[in-house]
C-alpha positions as a Markdown table, in Angstrom:
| # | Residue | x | y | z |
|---|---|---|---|---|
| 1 | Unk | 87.0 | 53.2 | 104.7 |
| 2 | Unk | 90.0 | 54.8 | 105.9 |
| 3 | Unk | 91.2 | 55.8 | 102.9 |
| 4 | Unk | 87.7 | 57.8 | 102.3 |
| 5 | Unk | 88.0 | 58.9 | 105.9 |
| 6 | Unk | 91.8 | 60.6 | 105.1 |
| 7 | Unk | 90.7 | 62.2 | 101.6 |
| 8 | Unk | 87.7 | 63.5 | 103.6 |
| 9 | Unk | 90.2 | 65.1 | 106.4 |
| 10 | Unk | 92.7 | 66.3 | 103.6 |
| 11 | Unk | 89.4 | 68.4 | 102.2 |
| 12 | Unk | 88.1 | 69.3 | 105.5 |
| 13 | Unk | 91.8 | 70.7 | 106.1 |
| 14 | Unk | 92.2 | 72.3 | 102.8 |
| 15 | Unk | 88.7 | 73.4 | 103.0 |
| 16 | Unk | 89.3 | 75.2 | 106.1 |
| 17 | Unk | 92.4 | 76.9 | 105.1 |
| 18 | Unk | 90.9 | 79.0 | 102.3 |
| 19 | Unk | 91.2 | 80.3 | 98.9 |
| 20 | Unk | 94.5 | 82.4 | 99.0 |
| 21 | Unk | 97.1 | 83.4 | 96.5 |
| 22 | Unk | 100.0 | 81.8 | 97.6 |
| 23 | Unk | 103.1 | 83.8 | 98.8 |
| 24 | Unk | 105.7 | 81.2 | 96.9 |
| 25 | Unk | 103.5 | 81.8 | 93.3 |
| 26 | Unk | 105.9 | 83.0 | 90.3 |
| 27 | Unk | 103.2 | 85.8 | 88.8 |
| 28 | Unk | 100.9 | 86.4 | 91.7 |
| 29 | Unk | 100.9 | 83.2 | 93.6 |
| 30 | Unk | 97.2 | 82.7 | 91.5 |
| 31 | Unk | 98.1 | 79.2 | 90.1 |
| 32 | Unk | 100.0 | 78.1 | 93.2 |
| 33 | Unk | 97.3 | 79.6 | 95.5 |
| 34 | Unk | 94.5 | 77.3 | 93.2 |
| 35 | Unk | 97.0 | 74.1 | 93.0 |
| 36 | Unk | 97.4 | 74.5 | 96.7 |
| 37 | Unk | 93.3 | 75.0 | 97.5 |
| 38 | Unk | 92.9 | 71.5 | 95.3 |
| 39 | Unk | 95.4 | 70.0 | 96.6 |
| 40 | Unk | 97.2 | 69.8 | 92.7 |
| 41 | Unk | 100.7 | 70.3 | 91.0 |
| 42 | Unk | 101.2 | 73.4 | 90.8 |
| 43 | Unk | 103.0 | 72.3 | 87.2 |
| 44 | Unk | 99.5 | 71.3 | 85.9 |
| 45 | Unk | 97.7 | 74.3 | 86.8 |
| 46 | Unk | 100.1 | 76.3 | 85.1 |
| 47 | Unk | 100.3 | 74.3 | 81.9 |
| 48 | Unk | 96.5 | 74.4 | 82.1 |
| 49 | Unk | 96.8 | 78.2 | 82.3 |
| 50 | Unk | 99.5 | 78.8 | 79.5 |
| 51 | Unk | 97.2 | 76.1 | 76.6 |
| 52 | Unk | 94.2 | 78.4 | 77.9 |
| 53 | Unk | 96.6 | 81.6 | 76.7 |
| 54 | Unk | 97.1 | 79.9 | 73.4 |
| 55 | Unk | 94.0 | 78.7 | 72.2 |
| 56 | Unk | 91.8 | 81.6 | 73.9 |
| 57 | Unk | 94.3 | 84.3 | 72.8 |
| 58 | Unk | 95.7 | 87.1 | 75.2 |
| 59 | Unk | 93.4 | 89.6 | 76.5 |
| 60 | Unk | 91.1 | 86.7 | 78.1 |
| 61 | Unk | 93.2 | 85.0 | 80.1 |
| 62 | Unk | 95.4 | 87.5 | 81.3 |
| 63 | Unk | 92.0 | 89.4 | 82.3 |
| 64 | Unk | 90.3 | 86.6 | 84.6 |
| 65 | Unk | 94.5 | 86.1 | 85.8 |
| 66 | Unk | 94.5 | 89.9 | 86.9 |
| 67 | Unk | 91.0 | 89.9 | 88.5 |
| 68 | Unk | 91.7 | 86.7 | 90.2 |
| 69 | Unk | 95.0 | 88.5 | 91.7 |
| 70 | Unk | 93.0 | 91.5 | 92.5 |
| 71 | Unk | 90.2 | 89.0 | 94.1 |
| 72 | Unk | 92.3 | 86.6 | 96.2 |
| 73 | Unk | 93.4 | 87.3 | 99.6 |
| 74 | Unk | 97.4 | 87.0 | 100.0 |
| 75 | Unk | 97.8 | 83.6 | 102.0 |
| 76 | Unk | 98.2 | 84.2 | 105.6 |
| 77 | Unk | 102.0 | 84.1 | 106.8 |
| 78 | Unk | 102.8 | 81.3 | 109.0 |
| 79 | Unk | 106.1 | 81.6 | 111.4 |
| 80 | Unk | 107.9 | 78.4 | 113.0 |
| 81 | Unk | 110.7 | 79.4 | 115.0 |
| 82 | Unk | 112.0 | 82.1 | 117.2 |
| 83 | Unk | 111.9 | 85.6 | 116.9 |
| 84 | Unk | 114.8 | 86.0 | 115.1 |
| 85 | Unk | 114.2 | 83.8 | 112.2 |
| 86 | Unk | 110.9 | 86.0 | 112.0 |
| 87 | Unk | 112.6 | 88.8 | 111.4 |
| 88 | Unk | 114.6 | 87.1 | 108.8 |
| 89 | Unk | 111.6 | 87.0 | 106.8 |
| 90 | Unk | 110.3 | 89.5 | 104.4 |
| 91 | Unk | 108.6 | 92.5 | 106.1 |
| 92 | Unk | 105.7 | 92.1 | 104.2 |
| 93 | Unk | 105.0 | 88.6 | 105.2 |
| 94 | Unk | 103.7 | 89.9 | 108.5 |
| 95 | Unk | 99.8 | 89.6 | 109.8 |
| 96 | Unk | 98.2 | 92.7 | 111.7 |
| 97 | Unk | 99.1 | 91.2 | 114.9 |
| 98 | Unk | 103.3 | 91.0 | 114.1 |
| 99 | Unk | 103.3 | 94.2 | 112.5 |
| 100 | Unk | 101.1 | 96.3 | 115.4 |
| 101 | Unk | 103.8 | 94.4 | 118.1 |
| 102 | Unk | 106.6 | 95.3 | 115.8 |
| 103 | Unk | 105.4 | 99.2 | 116.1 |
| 104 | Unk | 104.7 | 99.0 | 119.8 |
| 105 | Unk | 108.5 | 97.9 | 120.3 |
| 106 | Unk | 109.6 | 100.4 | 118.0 |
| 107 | Unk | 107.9 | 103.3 | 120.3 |
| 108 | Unk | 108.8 | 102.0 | 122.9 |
| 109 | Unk | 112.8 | 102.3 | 122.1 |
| 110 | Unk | 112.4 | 105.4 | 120.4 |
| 111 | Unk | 110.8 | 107.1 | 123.7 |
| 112 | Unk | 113.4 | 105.5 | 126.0 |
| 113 | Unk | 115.6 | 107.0 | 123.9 |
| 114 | Unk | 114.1 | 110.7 | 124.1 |
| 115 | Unk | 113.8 | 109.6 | 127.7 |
| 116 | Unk | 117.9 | 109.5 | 127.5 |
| 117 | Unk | 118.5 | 112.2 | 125.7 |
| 118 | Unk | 116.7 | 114.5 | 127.7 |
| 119 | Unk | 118.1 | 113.4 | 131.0 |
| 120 | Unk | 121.5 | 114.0 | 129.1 |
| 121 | Unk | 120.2 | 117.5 | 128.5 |
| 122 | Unk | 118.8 | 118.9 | 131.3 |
| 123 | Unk | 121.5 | 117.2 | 133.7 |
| 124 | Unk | 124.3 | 119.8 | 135.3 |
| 125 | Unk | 127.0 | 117.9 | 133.6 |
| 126 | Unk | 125.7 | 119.0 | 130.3 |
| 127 | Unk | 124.8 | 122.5 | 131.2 |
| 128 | Unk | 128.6 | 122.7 | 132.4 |
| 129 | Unk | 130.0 | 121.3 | 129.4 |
| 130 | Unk | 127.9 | 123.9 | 127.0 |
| 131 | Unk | 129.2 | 127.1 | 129.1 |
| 132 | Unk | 133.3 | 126.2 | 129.5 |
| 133 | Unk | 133.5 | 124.1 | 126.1 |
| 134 | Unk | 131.0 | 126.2 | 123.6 |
């Protein structure tokens, strides 16, 4: 019973997850994303995929490979750790969420920095500077 009781929580889990290419795939992520959705080697999938491309020819395969690509959502990122070691990351590996925070720090320094540079240049010190030094 329990074992039927874990398998059935594995699929629940995978279940839930969804049907993603995965971001660790070699062409794609297609055969990694399906291994990973059926909880299968990755290795088997792929050798399943490369006999397919030998007995079916090229055009076939390679066709429902591309669509499948073009079909599948990229798999969600998932970030353990701090801040920096999210940065260390690939800046395409970010959701909506990271990238739209990313931008709103990003403003944010650029205007205190235009905040800066115009107190630098309407301050007397600068004015005074310009008319005895150029």
């Amino acid at each position: 019973m329990k074992e039927r009781e874990r398998t059935m929580s594995r699929f629940n889990s995978v279940s839930r997850q969804g049907f993603y290419r995965s971001r660790n795939g070699v062409i794609l992520g297609v055969c990694r994303g399906l291994a990973d959705y059926f909880d299968f080697s990755a290795f088997w999938i792929r050798a399943i995929a490369v006999i397919l491309f030998i007995f079916t020819g090229f055009w076939p395969v390679v066709g429902i490979y591309l669509l499948a690509a073009l079909l599948m959502k990229s798999e969600p990122a998932k970030y353990a750790g701090t801040e920096s070691s999210h940065r260390a990351g690939s800046r395409y590996r970010c959701t909506r969420n990271d990238t739209a925070e990313r931008l709103k720090r990003k403003w944010k320094h650029l205007e205190k920095r235009i905040r800066r540079m115009e107190d630098k240049a309407t301050s007397r010190e600068f004015d005074w500077n310009r008319r005895f030094h150029g």
